[in-house]
VEXDREN-2710 file (C-alpha; in Angstrom, 1 decimal):
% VEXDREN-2710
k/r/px/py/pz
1/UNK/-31.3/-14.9/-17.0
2/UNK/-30.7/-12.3/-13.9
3/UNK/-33.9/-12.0/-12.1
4/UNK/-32.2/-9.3/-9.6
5/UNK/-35.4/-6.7/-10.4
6/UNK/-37.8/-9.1/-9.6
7/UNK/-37.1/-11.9/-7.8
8/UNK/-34.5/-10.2/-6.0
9/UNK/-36.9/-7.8/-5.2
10/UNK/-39.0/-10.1/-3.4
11/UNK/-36.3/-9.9/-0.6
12/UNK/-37.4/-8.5/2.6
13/UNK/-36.4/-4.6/2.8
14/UNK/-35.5/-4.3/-0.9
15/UNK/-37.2/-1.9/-3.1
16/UNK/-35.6/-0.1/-6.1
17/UNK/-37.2/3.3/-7.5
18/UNK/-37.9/3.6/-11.3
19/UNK/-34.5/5.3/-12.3
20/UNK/-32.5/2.5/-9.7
21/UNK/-34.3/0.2/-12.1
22/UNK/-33.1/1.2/-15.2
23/UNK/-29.4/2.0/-14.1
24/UNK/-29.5/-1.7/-13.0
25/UNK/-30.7/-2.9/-16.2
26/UNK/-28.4/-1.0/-17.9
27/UNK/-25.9/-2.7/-16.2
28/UNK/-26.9/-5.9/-16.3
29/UNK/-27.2/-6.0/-20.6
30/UNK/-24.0/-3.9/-21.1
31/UNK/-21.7/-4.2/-18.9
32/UNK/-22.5/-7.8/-17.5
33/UNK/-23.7/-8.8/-20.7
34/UNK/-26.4/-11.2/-19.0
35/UNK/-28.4/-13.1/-21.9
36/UNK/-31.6/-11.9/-20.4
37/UNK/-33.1/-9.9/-17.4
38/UNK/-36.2/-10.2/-15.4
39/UNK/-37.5/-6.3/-14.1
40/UNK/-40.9/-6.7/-12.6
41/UNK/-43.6/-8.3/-11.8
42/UNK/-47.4/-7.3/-14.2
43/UNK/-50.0/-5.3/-12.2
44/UNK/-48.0/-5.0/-8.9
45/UNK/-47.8/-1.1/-8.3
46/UNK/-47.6/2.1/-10.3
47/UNK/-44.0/2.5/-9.6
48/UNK/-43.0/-0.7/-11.0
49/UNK/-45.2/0.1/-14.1
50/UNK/-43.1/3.4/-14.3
51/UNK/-40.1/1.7/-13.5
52/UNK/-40.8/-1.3/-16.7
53/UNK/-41.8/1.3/-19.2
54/UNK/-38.1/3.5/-18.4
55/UNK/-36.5/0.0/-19.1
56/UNK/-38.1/-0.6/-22.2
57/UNK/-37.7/2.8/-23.8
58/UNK/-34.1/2.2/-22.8
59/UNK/-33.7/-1.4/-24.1
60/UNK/-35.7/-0.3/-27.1
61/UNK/-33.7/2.3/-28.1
62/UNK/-30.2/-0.1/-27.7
63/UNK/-32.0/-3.5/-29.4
64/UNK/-32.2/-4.9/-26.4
65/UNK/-36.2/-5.3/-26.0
66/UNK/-36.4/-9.2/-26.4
67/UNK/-33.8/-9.7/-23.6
68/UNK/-36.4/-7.7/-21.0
69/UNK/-39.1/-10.1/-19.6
70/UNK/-41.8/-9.5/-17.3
71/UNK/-43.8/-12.4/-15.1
72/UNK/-47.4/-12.0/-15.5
73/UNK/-50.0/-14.7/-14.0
74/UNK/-53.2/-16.7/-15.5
75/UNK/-55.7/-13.2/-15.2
76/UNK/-57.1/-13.3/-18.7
77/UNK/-55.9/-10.1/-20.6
78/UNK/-54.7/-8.2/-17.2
79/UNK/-51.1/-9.3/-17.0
80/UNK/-50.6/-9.8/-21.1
81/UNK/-52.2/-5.4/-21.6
82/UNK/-50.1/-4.5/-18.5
83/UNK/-46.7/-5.8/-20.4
84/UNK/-48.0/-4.2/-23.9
85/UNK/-48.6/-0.8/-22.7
86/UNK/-45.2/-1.0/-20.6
87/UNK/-44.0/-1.7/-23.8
88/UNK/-42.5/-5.0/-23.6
89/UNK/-42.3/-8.1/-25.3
90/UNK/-41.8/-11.2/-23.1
91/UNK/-43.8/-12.5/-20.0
92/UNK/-42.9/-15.4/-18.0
93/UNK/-46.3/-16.9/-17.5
94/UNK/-46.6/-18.2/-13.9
95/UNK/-48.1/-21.1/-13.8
96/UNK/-49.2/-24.3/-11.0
97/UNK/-46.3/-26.9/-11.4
98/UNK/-47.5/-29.2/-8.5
99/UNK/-51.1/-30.1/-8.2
100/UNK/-51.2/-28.9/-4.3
101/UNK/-50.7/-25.4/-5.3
102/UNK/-53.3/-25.7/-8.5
103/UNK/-56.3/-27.6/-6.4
104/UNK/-56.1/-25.2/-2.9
105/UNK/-54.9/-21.7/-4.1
106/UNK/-56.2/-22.2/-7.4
107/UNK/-59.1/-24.5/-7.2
108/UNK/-59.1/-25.6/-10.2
109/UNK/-58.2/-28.7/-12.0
110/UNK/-55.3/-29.3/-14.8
111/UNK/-57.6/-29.1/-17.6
112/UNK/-59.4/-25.8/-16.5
113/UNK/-56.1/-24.4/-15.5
114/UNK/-54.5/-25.9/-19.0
115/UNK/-57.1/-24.0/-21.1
116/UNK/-56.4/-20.8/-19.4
117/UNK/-52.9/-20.9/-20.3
118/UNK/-53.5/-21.6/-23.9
119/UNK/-56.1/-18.6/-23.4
120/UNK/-53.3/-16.4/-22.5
121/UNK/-50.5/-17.8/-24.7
122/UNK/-53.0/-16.9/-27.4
123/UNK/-53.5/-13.5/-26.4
124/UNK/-50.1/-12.7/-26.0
125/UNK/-49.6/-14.2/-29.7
126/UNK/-51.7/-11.9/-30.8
127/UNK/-50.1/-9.0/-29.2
128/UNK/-46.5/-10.0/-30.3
129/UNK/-45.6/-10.6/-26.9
130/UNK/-43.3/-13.8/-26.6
131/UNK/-44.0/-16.4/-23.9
132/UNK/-42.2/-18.5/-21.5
133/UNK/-43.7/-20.7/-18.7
134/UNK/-42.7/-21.0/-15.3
135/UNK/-44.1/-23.8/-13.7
136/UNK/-44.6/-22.4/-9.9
137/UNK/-43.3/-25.5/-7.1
138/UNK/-41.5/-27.5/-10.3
139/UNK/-39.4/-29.4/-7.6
140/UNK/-42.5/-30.7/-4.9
141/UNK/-44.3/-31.6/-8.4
142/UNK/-41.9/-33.5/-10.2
143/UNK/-40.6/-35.1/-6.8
144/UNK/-44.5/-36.0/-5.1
145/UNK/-46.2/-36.3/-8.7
146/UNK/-44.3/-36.3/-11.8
147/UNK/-47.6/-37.5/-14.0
148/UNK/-49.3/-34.0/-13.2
149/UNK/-46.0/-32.4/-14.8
150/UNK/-45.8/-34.8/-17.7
151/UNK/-49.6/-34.0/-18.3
152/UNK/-49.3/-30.2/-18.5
153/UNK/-46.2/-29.9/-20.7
154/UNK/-47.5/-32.9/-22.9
155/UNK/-50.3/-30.5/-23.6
156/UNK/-48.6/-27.6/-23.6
157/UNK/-45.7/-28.4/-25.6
158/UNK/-46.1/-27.5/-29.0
159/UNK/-47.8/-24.2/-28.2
160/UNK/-45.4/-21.5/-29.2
161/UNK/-43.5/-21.4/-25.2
162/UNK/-39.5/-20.2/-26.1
163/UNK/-39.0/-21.6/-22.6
164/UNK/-40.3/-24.0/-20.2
165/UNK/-39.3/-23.0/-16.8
166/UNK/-38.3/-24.9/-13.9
167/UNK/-38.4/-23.5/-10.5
168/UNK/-37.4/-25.3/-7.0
169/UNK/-39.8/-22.9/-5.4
170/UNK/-39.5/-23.6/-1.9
171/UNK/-35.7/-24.7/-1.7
172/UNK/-36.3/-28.4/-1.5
173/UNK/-33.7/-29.9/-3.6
174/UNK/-30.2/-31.0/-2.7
175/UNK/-27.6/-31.8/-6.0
176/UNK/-28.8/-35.3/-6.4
177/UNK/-32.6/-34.4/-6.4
178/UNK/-31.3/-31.5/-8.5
179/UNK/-29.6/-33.8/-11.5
180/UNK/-32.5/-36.7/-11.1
181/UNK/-35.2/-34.5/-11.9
182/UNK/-33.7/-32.1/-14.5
183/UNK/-32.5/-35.2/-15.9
184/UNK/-35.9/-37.0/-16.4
185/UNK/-37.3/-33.4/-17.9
186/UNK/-34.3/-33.5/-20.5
187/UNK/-34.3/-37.1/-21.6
188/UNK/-37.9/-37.1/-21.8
189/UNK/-38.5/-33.6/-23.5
190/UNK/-35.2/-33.5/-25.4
191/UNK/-36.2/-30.6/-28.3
192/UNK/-37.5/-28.4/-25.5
193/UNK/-35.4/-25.3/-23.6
194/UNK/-35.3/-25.6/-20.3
195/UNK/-34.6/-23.1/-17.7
196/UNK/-34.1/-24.1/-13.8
197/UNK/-34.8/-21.7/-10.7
198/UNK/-32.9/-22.2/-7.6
199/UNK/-34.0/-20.7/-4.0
200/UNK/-31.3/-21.1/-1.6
201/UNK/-33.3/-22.6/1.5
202/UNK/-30.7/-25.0/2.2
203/UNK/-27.4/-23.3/1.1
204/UNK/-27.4/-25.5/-1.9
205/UNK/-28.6/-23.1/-4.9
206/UNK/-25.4/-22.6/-6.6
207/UNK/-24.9/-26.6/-6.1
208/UNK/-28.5/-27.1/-7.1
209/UNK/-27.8/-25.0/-11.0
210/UNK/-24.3/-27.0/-11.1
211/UNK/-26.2/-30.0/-10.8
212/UNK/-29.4/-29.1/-13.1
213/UNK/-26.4/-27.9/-16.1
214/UNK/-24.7/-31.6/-16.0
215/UNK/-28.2/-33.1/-16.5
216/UNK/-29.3/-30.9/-19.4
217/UNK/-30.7/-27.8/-18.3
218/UNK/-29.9/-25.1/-21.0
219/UNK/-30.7/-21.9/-19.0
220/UNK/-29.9/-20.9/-15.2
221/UNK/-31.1/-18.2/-13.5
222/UNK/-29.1/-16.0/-10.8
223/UNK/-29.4/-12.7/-8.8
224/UNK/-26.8/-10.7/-8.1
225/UNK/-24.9/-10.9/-4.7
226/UNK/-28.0/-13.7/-4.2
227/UNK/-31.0/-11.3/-3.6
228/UNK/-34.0/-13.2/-3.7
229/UNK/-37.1/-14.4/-1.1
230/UNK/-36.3/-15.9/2.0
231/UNK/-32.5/-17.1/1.9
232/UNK/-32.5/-15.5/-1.8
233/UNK/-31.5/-17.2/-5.1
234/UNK/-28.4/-18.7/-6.7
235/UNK/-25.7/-16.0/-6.6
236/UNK/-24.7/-14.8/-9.8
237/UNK/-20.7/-14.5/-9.5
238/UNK/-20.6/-17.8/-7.6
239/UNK/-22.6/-19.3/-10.4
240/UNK/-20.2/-17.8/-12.8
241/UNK/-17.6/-19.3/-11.0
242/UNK/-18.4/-22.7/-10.8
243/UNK/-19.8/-22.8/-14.3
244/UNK/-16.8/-21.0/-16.0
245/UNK/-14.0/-22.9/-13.9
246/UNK/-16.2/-26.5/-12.8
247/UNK/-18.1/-26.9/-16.0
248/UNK/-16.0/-25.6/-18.3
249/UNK/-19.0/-23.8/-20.1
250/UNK/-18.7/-20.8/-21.8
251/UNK/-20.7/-17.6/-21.1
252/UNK/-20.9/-13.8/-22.4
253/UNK/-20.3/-12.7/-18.7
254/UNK/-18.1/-10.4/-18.1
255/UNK/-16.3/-11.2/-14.9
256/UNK/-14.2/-8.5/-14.2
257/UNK/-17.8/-6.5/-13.9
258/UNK/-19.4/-8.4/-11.6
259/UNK/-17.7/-6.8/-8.2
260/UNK/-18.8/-3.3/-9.9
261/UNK/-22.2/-4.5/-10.5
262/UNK/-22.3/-6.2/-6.9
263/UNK/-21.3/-2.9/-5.1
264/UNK/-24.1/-1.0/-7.0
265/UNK/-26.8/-3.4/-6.3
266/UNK/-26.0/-3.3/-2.7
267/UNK/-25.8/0.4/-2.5
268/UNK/-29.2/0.6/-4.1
269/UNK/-30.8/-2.5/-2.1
270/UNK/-29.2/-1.6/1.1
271/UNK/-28.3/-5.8/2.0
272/UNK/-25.0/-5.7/2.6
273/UNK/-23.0/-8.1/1.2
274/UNK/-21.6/-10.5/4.1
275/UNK/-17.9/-9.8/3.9
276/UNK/-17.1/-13.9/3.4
277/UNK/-19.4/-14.3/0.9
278/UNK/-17.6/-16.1/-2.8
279/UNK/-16.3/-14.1/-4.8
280/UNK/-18.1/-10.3/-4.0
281/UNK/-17.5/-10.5/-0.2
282/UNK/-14.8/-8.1/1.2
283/UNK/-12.9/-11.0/2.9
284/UNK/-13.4/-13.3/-0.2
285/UNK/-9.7/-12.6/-1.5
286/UNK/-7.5/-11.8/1.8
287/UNK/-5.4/-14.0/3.6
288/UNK/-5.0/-13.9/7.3
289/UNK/-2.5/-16.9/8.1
290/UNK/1.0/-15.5/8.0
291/UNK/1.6/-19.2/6.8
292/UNK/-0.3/-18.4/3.7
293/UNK/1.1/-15.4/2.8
294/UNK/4.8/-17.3/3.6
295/UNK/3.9/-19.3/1.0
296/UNK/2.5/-17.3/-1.5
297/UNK/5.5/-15.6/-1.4
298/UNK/7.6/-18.5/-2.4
299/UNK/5.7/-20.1/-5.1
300/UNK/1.9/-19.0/-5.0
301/UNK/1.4/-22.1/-3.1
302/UNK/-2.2/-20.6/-1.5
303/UNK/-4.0/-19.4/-5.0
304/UNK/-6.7/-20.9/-7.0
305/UNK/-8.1/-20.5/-10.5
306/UNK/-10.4/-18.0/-8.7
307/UNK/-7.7/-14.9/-8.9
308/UNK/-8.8/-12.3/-7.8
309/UNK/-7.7/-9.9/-10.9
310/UNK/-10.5/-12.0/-12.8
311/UNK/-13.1/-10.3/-10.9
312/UNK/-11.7/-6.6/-10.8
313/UNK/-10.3/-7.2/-7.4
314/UNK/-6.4/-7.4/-5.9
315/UNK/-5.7/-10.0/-3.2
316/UNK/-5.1/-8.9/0.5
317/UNK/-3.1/-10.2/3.6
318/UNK/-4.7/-9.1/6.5
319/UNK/-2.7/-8.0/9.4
320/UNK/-3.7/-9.0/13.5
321/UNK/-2.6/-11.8/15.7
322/UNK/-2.2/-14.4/13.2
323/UNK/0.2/-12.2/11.0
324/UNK/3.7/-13.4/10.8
325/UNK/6.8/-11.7/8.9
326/UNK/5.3/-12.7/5.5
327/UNK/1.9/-10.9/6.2
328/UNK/4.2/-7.8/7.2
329/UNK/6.5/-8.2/4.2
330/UNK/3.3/-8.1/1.5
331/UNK/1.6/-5.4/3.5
332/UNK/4.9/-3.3/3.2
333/UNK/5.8/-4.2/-0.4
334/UNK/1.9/-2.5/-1.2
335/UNK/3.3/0.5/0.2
336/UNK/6.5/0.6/-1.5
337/UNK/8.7/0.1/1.6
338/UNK/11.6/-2.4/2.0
339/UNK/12.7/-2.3/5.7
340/UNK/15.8/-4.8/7.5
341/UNK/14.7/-7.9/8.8
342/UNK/15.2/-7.0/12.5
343/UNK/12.9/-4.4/12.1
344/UNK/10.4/-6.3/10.3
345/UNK/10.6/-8.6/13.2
346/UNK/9.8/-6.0/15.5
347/UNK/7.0/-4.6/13.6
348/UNK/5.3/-7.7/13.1
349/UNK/5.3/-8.5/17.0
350/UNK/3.7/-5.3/17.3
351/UNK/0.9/-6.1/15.0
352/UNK/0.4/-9.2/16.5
353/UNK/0.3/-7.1/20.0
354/UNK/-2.2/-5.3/19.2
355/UNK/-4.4/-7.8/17.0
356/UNK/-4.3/-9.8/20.8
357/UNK/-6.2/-6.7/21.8
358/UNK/-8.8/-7.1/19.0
359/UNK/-7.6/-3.8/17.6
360/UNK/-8.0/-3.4/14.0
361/UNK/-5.1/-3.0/12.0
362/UNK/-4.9/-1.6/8.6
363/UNK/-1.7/-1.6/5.7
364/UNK/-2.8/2.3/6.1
365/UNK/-1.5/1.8/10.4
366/UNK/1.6/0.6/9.2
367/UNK/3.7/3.8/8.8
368/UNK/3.3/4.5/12.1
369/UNK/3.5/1.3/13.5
370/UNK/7.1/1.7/12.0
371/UNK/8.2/5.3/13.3
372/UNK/6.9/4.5/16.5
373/UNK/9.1/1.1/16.6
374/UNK/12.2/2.7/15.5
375/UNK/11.6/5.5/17.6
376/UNK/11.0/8.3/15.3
377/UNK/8.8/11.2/15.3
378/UNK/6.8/11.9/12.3
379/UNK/4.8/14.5/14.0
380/UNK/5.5/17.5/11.9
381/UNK/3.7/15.4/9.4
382/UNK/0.2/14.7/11.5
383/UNK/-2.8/16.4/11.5
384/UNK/-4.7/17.0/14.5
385/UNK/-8.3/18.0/14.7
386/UNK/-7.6/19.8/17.7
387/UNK/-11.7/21.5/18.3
388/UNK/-15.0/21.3/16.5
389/UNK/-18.9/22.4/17.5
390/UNK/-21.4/20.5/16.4
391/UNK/-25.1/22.5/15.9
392/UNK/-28.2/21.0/15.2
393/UNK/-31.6/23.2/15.2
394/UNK/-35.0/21.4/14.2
395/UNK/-36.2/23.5/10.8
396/UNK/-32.5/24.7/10.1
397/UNK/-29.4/23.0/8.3
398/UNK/-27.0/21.2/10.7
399/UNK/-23.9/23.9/11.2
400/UNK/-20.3/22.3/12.0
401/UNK/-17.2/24.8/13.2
402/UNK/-13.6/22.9/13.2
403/UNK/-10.4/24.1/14.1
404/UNK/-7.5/21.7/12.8
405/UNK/-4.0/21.7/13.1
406/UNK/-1.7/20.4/10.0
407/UNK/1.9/21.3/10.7
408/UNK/1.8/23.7/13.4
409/UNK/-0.7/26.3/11.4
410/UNK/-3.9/26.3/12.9
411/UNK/-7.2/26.7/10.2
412/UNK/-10.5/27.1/11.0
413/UNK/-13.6/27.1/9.2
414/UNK/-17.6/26.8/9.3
415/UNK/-19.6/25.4/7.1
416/UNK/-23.2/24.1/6.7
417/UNK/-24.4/20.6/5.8
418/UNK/-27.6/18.1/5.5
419/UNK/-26.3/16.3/8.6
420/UNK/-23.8/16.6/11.3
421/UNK/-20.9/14.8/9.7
422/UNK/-21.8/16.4/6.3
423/UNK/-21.4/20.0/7.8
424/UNK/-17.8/18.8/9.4
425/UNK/-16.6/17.4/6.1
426/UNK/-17.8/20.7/4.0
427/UNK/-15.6/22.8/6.7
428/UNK/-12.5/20.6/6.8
429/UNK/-13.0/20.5/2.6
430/UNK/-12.9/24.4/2.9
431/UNK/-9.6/24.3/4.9
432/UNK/-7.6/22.0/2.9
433/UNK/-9.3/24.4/-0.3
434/UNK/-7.6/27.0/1.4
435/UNK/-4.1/25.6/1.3
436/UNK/-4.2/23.8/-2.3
437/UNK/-5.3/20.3/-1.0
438/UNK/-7.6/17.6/-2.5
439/UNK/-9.4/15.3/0.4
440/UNK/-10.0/11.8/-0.7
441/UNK/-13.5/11.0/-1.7
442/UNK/-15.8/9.0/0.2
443/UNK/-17.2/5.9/-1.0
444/UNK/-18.9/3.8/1.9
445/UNK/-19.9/5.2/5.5
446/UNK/-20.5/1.8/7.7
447/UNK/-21.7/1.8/11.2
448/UNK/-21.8/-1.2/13.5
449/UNK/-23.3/-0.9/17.1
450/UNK/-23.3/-3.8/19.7
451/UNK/-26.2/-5.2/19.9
452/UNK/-28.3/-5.2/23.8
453/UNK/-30.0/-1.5/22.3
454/UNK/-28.0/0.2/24.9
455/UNK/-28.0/4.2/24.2
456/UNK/-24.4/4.4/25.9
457/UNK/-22.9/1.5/23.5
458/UNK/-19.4/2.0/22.0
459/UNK/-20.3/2.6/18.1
460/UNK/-17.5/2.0/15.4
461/UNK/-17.6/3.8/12.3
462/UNK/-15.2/2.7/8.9
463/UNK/-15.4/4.6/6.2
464/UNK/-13.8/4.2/2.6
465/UNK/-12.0/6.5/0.6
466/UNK/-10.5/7.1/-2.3
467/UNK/-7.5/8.8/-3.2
468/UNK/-5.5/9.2/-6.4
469/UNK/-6.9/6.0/-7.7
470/UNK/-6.6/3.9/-4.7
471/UNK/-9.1/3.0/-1.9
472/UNK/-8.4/2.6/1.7
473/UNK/-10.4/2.1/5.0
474/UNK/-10.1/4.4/8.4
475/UNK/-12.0/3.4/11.7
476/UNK/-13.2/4.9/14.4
477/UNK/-14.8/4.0/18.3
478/UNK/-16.6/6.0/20.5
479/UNK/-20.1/6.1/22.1
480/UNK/-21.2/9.2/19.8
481/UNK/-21.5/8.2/16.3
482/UNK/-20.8/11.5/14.8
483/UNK/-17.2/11.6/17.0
484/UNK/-16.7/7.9/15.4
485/UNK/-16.7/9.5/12.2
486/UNK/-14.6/12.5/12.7
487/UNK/-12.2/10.0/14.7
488/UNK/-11.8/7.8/11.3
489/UNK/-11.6/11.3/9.1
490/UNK/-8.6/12.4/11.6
491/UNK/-6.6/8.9/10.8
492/UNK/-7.7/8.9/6.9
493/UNK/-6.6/13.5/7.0
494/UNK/-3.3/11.9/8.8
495/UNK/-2.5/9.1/5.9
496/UNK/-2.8/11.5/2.5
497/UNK/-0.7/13.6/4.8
498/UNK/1.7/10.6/5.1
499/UNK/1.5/9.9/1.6
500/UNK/2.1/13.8/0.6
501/UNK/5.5/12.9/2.0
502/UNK/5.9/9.4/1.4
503/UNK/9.3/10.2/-0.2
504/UNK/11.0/11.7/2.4
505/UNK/9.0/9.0/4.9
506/UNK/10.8/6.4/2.8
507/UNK/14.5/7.7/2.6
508/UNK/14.0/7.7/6.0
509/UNK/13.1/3.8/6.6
510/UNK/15.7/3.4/3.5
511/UNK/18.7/5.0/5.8
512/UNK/17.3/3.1/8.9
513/UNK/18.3/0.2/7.0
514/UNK/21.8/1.3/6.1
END
């Protein structure tokens, strides 16, 4: 069960409009092909009202509406009419799973708080609403007083509950408290369904579900790219992972959706994805050793079952200090290049040269990396942006004026835009327009300023774009944020240009060989 719309909503920042909401659902159910999803919480706001009722039209219109649940609390009729008018089916009842929390937020004792569950169960019977229970601080209940959670499901469990919910709250478990407790739940309740929660407190939620599934559990639930409160929930494509490849279970995910899905959510949440994170992170499938890549190259010796082409994603070797001749070699073979190994050599020092100077290098860098080591001009291929004004009026649209040079012929154009860098991209669009050419498409803007909140501070700006089916990253540094930008758009105007005459570029490294 993905909980990413509301549990994962419960992270700091995060808040996703009605139509984000449904797009993420839709996802989620048809394109993940998660067994059930989680979209709100009852009588939180109007817009999460709005936002339940698009996702049931939706999920009733496709079959879906008994995988869309809803957690409601112990309010008498509020939460159960709040999910009936939305037009759902299911609530996940949120209940007191360790007496601390029922005696001094609730004040109440098991018995009062038992007979208020069966009040609701019975309501929600009556509306055709199916129920599951989630027993709020499971793991500090089971752990500090396991007769208060034998009392309650004893009593509760042959009402009509599909699922009896087990949530470790507050983070508290590590594997073995994990397997002990799930385990006592599932030998002693053995014809129940069980679900368990993870929060990743300690770094230990995808551990935490690993361990729950070898002691019983029949249900997990995840988030994707680990949204969630505080340190956020079990992750769903590390979950996957580890139960596809360490359990040897079987699920209807589809993995090679999960990176798509992952990107979305982060666009729409705005957490970005840390770039070593399993599996979705942008590091999670590049090598930087030259060793490694050495020895990929001669028998895959650095691979796991975790390929990358499993999850919709291709594996990298990054180039900098730690390159060697086998990093190079990939990086070039990516490009279609084959080059002598002298030059190689020489090429690879020169990445490692400037990798010493913390300089980012790119498999995009490498052309010219390579006419400048074997001494030849390509500048009758490079575009230079060679003047631009920059206007921005309070009340009026942002107007940009750019000049650029491609090939000797100077272009100019103005445009308007909703921002600085928007206006500059609409008037470099209408020049390459004007001469028959289609600029890549951007699909990520990312900004990274020192920190110290210094108003002089060197900002660095990489952008991703896409071009004829294939993405690529440009950077660039300077103290105005807008110039970063236009620096990186020079470097990305500079490689389609290269690639518009990658033929003639590659004869030419060909004959160098000769």
């Amino acid at each position: 069960m993905d909980t990413t719309l509301r549990d994962g909503e419960q992270m700091q920042g995060v808040a996703y409009s009605p139509v984000e909401k449904l797009h993420i659902a839709t996802l989620l159910l048809k394109e993940l092909k998660v067994d059930r999803i989680e979209v709100a919480s009852a009588r939180v706001s109007k817009g999460e009202f709005e936002a339940a009722k698009k996702v049931a039209e939706w999920a009733q219109a496709n079959n879906l509406i008994d995988k869309v649940e809803v957690l409601g609390f112990i309010d008498g009729d509020k939460s159960i009419e709040w999910i009936r008018d939305a037009g759902l089916r299911v609530i996940n009842l949120l209940c007191k799973g360790s007496p601390l929390h029922l005696e001094k937020q609730l004040r109440k004792t098991p018995d009062q708080h038992i007979d208020e569950i069966r009040y609701v169960i019975k309501k929600a019977q009556s509306l055709n609403i199916d129920v599951n229970l989630y027993f709020e601080d499971w793991s500090n209940g089971i752990l500090q007083s396991p007769d208060y959670i034998f009392y309650l499901i004893d009593a509760l469990r042959n009402a009509p509950v599909k699922r009896f919910m087990l949530p470790d709250t507050l983070g508290v478990f590590n594997p073995d408290r994990a397997f002990d407790c799930c385990k006592i739940m599932t030998s002693r309740y053995p014809d129940l369904h069980f679900d368990f929660h993870a929060h990743n407190d300690y770094d230990l939620a995808v551990a935490n579900t690993f361990a729950a599934l070898k002691a019983g559990i029949k249900g997990v639930h995840v988030t994707v790219n680990g949204l969630g409160e505080r340190a956020g929930n079990t992750p769903l494509a590390s979950a996957i992972a580890v139960i596809h490849d360490q359990l040897s279970f079987r699920t209807n995910i589809q993995e090679n959706k999960i990176y798509k899905v992952g990107k979305i959510v982060e666009s729409y949440s705005g957490v970005r994805v840390p770039i070593n994170k399993p599996i979705v992170g942008e590091n999670s499938f590049t090598q930087t050793s030259g060793v490694h890549a050495d020895g990929d190259s001669k028998a895959n010796l650095y691979f796991n079952n975790l390929l990358p082409e499993r999850f919709g994603r291709k594996r990298q070797y990054a180039l900098g200090k730690l390159s060697g001749k086998a990093s190079v070699t990939k990086n070039l073979e990516e490009l279609g290049l084959e080059l002598s190994p002298d030059i190689i050599k020489t090429v690879t020092q020169r990445v490692i040269e400037l990798g010493d100077k913390k300089e980012s290098v790119t498999v995009e860098d490498l052309p010219f990396i390579i006419s400048d080591v074997i001494g030849r001009s390509n500048s009758n291929s490079r575009v230079c942006i060679k003047n631009y004004t920059l206007g921005l009026t309070c009340g009026m649209q942002p107007m940009a004026s750019v000049q650029i040079e491609i090939h000797g012929d100077i272009y100019q154009e103005t445009a308007s835009g909703d921002g600085q860098y928007d206006a500059f991209m609409k008037a470099v669009k209408k020049i390459y327009e004007s001469i028959g050419e289609e600029l890549p498409y951007l699909v990520d803007y990312f900004v990274t300023i020192p920190p110290g909140g210094k108003t002089d501070a060197l900002v660095e700006t990489v952008i991703s774009w896409e071009h004829k089916g294939r993405v690529f990253k440009t950077r660039g540094l300077d103290a105005d944020q807008t110039e970063s930008a236009i620096k990186a758009t020079e470097k990305m105007l500079n490689i389609i240009e290269n690639e518009k005459n990658f033929s003639n570029v590659n004869k030419l490294f060909q004959s160098e060989n000769e």
